[in-house]
DOBAVO-419468 format. One record per residue: residue in three letters; x, y, z of N, C-alpha, C, O in turn. Coordinates in pm, whole numbers. Each point is the difference from the previous one (the first is absolute). Layout:
% DOBAVO-419468
NUKOL   code       nX       nY       nZ      caX      caY      caZ       cX       cY       cZ       oX       oY       oZ
NUKOL    ALA        X        Y        Z        X        Y        Z        X        Y        Z        X        Y        Z
...
% end
This chain:
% DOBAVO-419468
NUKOL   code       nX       nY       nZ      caX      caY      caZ       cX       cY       cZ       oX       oY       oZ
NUKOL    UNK     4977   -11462     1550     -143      -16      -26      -82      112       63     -123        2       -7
NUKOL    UNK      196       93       69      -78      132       75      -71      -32      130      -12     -109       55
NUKOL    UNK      -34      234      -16      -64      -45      162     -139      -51       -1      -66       47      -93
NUKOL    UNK        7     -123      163      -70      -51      -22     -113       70      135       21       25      118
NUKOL    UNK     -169       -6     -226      -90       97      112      -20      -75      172       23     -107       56
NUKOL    UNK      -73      224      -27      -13      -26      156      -88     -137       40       20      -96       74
NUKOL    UNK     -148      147     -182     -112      -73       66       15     -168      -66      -87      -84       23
NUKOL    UNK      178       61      -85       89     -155      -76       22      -50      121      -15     -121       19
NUKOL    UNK       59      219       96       79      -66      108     -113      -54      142       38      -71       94
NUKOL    UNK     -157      117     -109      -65       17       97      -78      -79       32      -40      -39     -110
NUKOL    UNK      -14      -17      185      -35     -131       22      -97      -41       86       52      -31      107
NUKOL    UNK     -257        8     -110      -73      -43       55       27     -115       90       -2      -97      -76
NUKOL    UNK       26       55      198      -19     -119       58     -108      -48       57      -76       55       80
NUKOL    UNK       74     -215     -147      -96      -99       53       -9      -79       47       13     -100      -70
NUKOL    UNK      -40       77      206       38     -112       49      -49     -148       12      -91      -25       79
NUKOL    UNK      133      -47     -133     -113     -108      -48       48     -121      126      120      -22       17
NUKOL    UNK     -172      -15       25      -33      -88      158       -4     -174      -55      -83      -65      -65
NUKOL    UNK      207       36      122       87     -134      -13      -63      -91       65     -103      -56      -37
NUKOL    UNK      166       39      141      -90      -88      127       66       58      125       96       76       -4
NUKOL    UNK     -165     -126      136       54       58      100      -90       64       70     -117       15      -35
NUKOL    UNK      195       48      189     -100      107       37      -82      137      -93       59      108        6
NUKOL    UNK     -162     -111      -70       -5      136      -73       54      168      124       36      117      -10
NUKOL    UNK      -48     -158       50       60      169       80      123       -2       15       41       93       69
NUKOL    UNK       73     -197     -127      124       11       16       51       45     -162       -2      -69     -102
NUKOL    UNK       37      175      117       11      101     -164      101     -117      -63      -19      -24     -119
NUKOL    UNK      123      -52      186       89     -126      -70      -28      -99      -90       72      -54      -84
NUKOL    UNK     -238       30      126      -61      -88      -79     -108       48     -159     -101      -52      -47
NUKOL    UNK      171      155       12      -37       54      -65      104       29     -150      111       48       26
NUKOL    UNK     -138      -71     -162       81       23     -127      -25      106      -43      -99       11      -72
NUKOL    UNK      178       96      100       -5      143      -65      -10       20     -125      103      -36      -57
NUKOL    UNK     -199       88      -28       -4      -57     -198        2      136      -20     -100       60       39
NUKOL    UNK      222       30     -109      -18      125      -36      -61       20     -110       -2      -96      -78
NUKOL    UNK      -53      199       46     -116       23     -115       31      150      -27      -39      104       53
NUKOL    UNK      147     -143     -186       63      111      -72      -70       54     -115      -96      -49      -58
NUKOL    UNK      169      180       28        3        3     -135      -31      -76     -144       66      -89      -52
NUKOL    UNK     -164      140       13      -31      -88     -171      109       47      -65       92      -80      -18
NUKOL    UNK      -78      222      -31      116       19      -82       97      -52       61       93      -21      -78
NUKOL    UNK      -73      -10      180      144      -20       69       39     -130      -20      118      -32       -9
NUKOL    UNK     -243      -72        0       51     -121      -16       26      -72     -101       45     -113      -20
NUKOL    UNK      -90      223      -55        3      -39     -200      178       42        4       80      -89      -29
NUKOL    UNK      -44      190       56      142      -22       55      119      -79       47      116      -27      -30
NUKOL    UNK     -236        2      146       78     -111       91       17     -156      -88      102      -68       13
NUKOL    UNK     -207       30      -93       -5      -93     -140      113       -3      -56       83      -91       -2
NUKOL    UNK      -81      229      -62      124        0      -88      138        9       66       84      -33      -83
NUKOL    UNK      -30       65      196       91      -23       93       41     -115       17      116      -39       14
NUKOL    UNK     -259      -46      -18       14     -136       99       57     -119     -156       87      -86       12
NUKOL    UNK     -127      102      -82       -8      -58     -158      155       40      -56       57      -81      -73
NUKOL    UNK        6      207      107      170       34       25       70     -100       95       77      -88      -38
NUKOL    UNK     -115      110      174       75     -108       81       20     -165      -61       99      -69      -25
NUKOL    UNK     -264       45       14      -12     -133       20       95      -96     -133       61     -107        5
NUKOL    UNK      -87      210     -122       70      -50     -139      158      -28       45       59     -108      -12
NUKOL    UNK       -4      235       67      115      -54       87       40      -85       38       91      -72      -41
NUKOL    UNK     -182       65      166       29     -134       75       -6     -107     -100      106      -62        1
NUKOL    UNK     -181       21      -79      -72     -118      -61      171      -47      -49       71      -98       25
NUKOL    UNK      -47      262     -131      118      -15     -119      110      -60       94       50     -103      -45
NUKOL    UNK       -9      141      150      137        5       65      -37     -166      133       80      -42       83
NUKOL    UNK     -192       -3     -106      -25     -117       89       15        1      152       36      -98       65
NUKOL    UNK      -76      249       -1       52       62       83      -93      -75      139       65      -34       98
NUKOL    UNK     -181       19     -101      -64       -8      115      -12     -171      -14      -35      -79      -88
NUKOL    UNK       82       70      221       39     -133      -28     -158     -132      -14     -118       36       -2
NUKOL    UNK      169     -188       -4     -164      -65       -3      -45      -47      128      -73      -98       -3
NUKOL    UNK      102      149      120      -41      -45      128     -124       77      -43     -112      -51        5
NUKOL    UNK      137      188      -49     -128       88      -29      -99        1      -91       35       29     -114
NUKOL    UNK     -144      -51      130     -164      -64      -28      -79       70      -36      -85      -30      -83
NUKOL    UNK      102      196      167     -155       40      -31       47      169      -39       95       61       49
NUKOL    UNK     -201       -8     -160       45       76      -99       96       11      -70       48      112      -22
NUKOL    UNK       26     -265      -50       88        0      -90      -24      -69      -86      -31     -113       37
NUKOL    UNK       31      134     -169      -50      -62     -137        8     -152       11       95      -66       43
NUKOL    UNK     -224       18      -95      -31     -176        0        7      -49      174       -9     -120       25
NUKOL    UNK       19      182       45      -18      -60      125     -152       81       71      -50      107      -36
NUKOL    UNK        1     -208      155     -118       41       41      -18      -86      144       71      -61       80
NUKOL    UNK     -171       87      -93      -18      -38      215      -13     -153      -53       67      -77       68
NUKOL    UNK     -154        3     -198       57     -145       36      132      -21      -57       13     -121       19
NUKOL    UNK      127      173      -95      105      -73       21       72       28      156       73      -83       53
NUKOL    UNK     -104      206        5       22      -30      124        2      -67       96       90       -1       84
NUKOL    UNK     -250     -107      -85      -46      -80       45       93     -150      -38       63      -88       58
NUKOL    UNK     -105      131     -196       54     -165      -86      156      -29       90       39      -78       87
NUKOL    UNK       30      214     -181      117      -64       23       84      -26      107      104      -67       -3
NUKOL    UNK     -171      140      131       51      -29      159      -60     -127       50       78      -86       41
NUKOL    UNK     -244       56      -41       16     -113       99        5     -172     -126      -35     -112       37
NUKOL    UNK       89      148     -183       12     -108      -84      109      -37       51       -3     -123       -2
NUKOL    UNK      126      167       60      110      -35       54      -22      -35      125       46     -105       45
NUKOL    UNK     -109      179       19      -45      -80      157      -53      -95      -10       63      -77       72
NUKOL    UNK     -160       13     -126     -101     -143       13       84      -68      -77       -7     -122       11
NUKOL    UNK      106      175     -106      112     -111       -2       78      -55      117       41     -113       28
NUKOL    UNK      -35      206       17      141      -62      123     -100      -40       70       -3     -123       -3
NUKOL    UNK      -78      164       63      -84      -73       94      -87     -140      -25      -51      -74       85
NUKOL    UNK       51       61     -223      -24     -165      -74       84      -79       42      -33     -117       16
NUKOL    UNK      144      152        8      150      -58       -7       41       -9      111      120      -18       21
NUKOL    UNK     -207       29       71       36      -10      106       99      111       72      107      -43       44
NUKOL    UNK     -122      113      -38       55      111       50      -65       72       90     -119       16      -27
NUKOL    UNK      166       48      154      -77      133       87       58      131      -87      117       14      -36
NUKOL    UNK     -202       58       16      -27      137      -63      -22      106       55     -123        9        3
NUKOL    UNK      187      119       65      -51       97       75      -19      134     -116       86       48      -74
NUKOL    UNK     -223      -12       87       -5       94      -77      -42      118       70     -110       -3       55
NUKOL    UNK      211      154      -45      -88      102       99      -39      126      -98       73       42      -90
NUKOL    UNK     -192        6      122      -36       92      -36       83      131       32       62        9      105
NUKOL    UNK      -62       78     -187       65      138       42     -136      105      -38      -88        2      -86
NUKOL    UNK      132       94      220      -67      120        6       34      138      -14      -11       62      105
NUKOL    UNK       54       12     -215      102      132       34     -120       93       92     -117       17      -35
NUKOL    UNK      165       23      126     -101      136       42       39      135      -82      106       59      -23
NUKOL    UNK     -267      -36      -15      -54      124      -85      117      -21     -127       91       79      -22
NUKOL    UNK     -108     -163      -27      172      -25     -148      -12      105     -116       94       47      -65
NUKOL    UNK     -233      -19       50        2       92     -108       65      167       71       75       85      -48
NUKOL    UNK     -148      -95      182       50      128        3       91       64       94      -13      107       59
NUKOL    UNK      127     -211      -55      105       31       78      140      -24     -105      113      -30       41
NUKOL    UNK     -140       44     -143      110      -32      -95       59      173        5      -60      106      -19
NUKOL    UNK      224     -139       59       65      138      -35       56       15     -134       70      -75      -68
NUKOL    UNK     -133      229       39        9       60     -113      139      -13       -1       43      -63      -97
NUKOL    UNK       29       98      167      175        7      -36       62     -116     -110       72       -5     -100
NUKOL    UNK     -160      -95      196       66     -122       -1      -56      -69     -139       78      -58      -76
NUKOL    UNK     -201       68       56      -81      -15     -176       87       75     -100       34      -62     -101
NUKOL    UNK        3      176      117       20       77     -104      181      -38      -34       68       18     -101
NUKOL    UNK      -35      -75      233      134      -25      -36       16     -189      -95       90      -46      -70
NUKOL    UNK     -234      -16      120       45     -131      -51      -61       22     -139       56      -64      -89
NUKOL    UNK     -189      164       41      -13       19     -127      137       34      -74       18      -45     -114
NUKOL    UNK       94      134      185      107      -48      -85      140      -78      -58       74      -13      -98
NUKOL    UNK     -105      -32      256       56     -154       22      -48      -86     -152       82      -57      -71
NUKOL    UNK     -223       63       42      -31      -88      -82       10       78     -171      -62      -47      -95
NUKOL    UNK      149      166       86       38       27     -133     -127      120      -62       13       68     -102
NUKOL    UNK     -133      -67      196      -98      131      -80       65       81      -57      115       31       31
NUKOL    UNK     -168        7     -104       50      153      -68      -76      118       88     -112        6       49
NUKOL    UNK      233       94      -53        0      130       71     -114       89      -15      -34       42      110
NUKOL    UNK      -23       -6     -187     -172       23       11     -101      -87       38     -110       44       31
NUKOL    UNK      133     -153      -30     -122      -81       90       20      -21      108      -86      -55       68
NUKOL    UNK      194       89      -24       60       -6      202      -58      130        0      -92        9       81
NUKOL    UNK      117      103     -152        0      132       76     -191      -12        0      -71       53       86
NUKOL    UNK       22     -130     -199     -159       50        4      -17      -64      139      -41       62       98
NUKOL    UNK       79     -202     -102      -76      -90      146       26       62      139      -67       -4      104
NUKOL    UNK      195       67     -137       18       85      121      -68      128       47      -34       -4      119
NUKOL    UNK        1      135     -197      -60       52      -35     -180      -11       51      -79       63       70
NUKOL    UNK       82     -184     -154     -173      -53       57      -24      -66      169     -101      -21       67
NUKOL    UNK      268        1      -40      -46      -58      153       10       94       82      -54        1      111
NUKOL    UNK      159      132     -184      -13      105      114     -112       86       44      -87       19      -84
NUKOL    UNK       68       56      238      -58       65       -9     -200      -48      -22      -85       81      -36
NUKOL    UNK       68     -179       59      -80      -68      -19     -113       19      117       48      -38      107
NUKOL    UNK     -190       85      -92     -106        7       47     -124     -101        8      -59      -59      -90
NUKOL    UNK       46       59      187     -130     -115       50     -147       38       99        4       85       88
NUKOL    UNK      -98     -144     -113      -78       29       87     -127      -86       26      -71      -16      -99
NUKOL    UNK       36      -35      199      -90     -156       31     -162       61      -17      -37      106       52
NUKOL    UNK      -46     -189     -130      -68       36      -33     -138     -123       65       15     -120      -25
NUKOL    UNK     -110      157       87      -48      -96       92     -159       40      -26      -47       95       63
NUKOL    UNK       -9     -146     -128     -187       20      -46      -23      148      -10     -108       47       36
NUKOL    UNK      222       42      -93      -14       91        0       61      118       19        9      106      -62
NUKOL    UNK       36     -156      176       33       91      102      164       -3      -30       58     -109       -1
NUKOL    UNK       11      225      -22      166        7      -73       66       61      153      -50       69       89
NUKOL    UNK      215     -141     -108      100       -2      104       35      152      -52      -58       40     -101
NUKOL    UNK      150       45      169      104      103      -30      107      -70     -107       44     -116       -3
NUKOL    UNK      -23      205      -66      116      -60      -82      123      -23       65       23       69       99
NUKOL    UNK       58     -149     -134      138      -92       73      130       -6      -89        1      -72     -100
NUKOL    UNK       63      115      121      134      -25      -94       82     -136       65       21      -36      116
NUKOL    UNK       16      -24     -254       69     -158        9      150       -5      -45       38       27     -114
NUKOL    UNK       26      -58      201      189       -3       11       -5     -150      -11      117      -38        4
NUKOL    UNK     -218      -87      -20       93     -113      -70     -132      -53      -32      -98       67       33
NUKOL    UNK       79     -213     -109      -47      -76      -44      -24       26     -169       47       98      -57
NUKOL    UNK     -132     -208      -15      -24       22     -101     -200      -29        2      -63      -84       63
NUKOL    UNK       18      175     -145     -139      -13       40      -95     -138      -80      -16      -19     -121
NUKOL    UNK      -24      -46      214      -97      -97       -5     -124       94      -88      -45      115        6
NUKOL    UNK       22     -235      -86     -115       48      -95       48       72     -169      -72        4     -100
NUKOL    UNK      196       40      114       45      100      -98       45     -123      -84      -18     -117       34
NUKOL    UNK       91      166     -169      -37      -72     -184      197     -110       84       49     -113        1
NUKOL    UNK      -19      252       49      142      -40        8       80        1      152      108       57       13
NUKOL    UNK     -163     -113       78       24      -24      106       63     -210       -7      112      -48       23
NUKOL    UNK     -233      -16      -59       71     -170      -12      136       -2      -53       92      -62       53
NUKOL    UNK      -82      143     -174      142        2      -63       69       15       63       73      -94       32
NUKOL    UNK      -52      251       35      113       64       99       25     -105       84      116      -41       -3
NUKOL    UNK     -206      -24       92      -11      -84      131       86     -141      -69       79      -56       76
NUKOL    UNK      -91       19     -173       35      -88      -69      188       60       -9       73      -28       95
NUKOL    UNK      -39       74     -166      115       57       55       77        7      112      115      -30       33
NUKOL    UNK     -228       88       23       80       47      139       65     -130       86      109        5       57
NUKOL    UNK     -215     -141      -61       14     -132       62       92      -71      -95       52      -99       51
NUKOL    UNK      -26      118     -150       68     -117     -120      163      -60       56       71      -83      -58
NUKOL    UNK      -49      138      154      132      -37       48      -17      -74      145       97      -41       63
NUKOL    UNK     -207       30      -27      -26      -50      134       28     -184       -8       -3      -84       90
NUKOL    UNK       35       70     -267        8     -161      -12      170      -33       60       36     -117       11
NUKOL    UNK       53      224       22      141      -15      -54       23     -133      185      -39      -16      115
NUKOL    UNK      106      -23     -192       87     -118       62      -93     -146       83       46      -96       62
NUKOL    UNK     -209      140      -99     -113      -98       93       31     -103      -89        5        0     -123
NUKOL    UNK       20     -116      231        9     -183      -58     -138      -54       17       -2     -123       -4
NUKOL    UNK     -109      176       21     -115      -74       -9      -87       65     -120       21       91      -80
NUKOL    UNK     -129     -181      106      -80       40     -137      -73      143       32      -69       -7      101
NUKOL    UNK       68      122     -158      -26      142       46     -137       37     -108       11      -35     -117
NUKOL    UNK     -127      101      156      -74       21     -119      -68       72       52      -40       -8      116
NUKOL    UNK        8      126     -230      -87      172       49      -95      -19      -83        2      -48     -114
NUKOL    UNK      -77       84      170     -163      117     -146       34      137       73      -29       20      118
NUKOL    UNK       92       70     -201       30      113       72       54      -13      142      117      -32       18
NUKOL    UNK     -234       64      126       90       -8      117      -66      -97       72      -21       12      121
NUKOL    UNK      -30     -151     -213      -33     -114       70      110      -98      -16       23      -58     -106
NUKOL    UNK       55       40      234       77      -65       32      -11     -103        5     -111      -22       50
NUKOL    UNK      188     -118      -85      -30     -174       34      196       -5       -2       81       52      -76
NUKOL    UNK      -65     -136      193      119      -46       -2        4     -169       18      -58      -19      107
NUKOL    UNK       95      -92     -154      -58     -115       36      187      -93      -27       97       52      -56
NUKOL    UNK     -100     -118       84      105     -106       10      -65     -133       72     -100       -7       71
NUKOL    UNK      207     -116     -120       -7      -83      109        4      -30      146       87       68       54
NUKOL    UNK     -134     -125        7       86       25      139      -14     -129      109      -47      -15      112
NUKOL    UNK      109      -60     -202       31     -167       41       31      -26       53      -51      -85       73
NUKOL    UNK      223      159      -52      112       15       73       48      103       94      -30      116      -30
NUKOL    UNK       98     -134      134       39      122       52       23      117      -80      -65      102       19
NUKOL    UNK      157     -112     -111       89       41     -123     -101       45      -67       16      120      -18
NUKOL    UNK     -113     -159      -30      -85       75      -58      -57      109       60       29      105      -58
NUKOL    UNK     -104      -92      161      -28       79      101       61       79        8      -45      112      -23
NUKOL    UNK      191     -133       60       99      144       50       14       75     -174       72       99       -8
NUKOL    UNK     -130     -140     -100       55       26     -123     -153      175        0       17      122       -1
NUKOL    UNK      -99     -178        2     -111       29       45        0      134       60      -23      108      -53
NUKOL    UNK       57     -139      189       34       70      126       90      142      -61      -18      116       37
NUKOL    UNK      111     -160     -134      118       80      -41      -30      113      -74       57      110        4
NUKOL    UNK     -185     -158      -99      -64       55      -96      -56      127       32       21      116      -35
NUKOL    UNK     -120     -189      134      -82       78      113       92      154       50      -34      118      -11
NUKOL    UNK      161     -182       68      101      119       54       -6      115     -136      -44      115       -1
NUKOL    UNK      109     -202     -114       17      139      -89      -98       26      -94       33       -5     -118
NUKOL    UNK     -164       36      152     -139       34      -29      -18      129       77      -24      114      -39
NUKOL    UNK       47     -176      188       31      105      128      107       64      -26      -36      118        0
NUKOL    UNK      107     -120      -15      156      117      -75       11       89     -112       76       96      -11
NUKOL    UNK     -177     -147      -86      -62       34     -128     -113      156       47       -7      115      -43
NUKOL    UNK      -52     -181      133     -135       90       49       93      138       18        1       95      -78
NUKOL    UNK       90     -111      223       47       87       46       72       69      -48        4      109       58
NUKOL    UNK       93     -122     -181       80       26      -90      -50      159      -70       52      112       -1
NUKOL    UNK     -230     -192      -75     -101       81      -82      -75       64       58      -97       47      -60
NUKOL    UNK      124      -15      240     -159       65      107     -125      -72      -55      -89       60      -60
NUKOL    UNK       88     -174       80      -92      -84      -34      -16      -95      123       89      -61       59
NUKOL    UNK     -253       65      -30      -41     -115      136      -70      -96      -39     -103       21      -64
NUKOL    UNK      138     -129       92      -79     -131       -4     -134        2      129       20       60      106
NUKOL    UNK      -98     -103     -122      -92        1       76      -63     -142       86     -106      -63       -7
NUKOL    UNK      240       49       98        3     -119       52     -118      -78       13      -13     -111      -54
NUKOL    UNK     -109      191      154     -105     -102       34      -57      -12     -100      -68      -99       26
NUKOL    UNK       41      129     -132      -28      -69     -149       82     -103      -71      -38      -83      -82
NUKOL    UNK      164      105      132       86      -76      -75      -47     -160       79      -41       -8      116
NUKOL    UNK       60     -124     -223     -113     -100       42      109     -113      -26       80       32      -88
NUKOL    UNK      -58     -159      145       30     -102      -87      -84     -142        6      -52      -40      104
NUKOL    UNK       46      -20     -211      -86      -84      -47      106     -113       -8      101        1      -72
NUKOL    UNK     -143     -105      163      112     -142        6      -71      -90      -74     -121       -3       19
NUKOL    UNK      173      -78     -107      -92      -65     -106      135     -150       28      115       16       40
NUKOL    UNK     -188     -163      -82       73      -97       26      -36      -75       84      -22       55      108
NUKOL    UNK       -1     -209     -113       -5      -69      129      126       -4       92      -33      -55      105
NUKOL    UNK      115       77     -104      134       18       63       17      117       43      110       28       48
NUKOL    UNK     -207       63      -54      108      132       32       13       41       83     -108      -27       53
NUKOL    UNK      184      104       49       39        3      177       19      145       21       81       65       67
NUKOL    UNK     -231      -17     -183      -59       99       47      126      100       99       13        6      122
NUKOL    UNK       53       51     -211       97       73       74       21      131        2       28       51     -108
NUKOL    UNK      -35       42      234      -42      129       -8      110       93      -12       97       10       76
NUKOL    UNK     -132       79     -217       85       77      -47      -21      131       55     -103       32       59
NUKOL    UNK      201       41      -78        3      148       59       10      128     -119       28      -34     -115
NUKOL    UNK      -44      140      138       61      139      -66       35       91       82      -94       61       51
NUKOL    UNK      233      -20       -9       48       64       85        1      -86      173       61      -97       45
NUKOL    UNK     -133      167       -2      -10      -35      182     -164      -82       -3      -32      -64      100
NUKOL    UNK      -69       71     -224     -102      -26      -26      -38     -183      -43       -2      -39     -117
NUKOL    UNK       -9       -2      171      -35     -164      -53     -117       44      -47      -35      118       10
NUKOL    UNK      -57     -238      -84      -45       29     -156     -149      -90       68       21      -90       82
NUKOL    UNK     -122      112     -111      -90      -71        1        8     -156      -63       89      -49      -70
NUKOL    UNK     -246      -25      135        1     -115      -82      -92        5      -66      -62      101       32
NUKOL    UNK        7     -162     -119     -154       35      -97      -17     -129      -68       78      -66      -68
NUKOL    UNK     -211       44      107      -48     -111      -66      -44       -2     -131       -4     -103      -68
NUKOL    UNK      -18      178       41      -88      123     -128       69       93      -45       69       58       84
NUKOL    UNK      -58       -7     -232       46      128      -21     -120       24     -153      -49      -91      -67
NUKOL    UNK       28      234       49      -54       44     -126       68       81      -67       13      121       18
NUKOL    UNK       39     -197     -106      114       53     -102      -70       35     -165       -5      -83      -91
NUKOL    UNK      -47      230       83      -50       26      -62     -131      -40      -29      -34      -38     -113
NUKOL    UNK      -50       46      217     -114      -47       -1      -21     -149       28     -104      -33       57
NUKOL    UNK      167      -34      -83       22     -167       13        9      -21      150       76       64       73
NUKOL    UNK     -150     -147      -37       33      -36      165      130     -138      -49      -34     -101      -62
NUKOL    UNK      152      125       98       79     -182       16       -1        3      101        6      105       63
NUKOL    UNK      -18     -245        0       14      -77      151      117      -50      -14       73       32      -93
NUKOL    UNK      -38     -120      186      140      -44      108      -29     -137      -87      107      -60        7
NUKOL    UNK     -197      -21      -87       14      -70      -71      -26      -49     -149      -24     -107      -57
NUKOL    UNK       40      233       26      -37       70     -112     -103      -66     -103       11      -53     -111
NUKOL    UNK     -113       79      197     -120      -67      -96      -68       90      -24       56       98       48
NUKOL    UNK     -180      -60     -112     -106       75      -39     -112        9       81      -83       78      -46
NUKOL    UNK       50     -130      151     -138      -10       74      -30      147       39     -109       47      -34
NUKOL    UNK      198       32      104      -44      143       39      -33       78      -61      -73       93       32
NUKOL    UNK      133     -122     -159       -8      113     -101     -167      -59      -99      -79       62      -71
NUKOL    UNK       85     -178      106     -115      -49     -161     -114       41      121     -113       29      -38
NUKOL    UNK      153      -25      226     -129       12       60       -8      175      -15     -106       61       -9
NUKOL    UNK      197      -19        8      -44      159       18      -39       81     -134      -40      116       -3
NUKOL    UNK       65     -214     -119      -61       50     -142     -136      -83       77      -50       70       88
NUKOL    UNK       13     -147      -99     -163      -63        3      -91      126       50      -90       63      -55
NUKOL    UNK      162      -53      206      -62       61       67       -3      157      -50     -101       56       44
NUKOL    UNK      161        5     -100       -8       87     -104     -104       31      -98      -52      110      -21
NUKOL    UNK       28     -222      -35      -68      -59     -103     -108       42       41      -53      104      -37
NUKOL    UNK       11     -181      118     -130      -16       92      -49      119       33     -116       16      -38
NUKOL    UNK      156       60       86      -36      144      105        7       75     -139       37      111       36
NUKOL    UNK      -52     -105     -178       20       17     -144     -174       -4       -4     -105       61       18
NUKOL    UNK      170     -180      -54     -151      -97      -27     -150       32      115     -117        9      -37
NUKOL    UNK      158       -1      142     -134       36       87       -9      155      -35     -116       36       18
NUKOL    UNK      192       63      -58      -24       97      -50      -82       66     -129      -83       88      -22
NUKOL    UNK      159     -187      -49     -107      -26     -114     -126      -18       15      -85       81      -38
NUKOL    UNK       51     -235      122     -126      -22       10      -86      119       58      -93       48      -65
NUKOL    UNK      128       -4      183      -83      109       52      -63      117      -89     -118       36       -2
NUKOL    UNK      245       24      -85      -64       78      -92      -72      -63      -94      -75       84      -50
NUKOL    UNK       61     -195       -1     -121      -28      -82     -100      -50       58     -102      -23      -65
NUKOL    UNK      111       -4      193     -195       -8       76      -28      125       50     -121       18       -7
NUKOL    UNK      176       71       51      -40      141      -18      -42       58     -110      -98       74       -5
NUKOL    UNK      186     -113     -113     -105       84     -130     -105      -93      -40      -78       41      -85
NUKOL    UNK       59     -181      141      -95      -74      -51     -138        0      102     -100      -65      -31
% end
């Protein structure tokens, strides 16, 4: 497909502010802001892969988000429709959040370009994706004011046509041998099982290990103090899981794609923090029309 220009590769950063300390650069989502021609490209690249995948049934259905007919609500649907089952039923339920640190942009190129052919691509669309990851330039761009340019030896860039895909790839094997219920939107993690029994727990626990084995395998970090678990159940004995040497938080609360769920999975936080939304809307409104009135 030939070499592909410089400035395809080059890359505005923005840092768009999560939550957290603002002066801690961590709490911050780097959104690169490429190339127009480049991403009309990156389109047609991504529209090569994805037909692939689709044809060959490659990316498996733990995965939710940027894959045809799925979206942030079957994500939703189809993880906690199985939880408020078991937990109807009387069951304790541990569900933990996962956190990769920086996931988009610690993915090794080696290691992408070898599972793109793990998964059967054809030999001009490895050499383009490769090609487009090499050699790659960046620079943070802040009310104005531009970083020095930076050359990038791994990740895939946030913001670009064809970064979810790649990332989508790169994780599609992270399901191999987990006995609990496992489910992504890209690199939003949910791992959930029962956990009634001892036996369940250590099943859990096990999972947990080769998630952590998985990471290290791919130079990939989980980001422990994010990583969360949510004990759901009148029975449950609230039992504290680990990753590595790291035990795991407890959380009463989690916001899983915007959704606040609680520890008893009802709606009150979430219907109070839309109201209150609403509201601070609504008094906005009003103000501007007694000012022009």
């Amino acid at each position: 497909m030939g070499e592909i220009p410089e400035d395809w590769k080059r890359a505005n950063i923005v840092p768009i502010y999560e939550k957290g300390d603002k002066n801690n650069p961590g709490n911050y989502r780097p959104v690169s802001l490429t190339s127009v021609p480049g991403k009309i490209m990156e389109q047609v690249i991504k529209e090569i892969i994805c037909k692939h995948l689709e044809g060959g049934k490659v990316i498996g259905n733990s995965q939710q988000g940027f894959v045809k007919n799925k979206s942030c609500q079957t994500y939703l649907i189809a993880f906690f429709d199985r939880i408020t089952s078991l937990v109807d039923k009387g069951e304790a339920v541990d569900v933990v959040y996962l956190d990769f640190s920086k996931a988009f942009d610690t993915v090794s190129h080696d290691i992408l370009i070898n599972k793109l052919g793990k998964y059967n691509l054809d030999g001009a669309t490895i050499r383009w994706v490769h090609n487009w990851l090499n050699n790659r330039t960046q620079r943070v761009v802040i009310n104005g004011s531009q970083s020095c340019w930076q050359g990038i030896t791994s990740g895939v860039p946030q913001g670009s046509v064809l970064g979810p895909a790649l990332f989508n790839i790169f994780i599609n094997d992270l399901d191999i041998g987990i006995e609990s219920m496992l489910i992504k939107f890209v690199d939003d993690l949910k791992l959930g099982g029962i956990a009634s029994a001892l036996e369940d727990r250590v099943i859990i626990q096990n999972d947990l290990d080769k998630l952590e084995k998985w990471a290290e395998v791919n130079r990939m970090k989980f980001n422990k103090d994010k990583c969360k678990v949510l004990h759901l159940g009148k029975n449950n004995q609230f039992h504290t899981y680990r990753m590595g040497r790291d035990c795991l938080g407890r959380s009463m609360a989690e916001r899983d794609l915007g959704v606040i769920v609680n520890h008893k999975l009802n709606m009150s936080q979430q219907c109070d923090a839309v109201a209150k939304k609403a509201n601070m809307i609504l008094g906005c409104i009003n103000r501007c029309v007694v000012s022009k009135t």
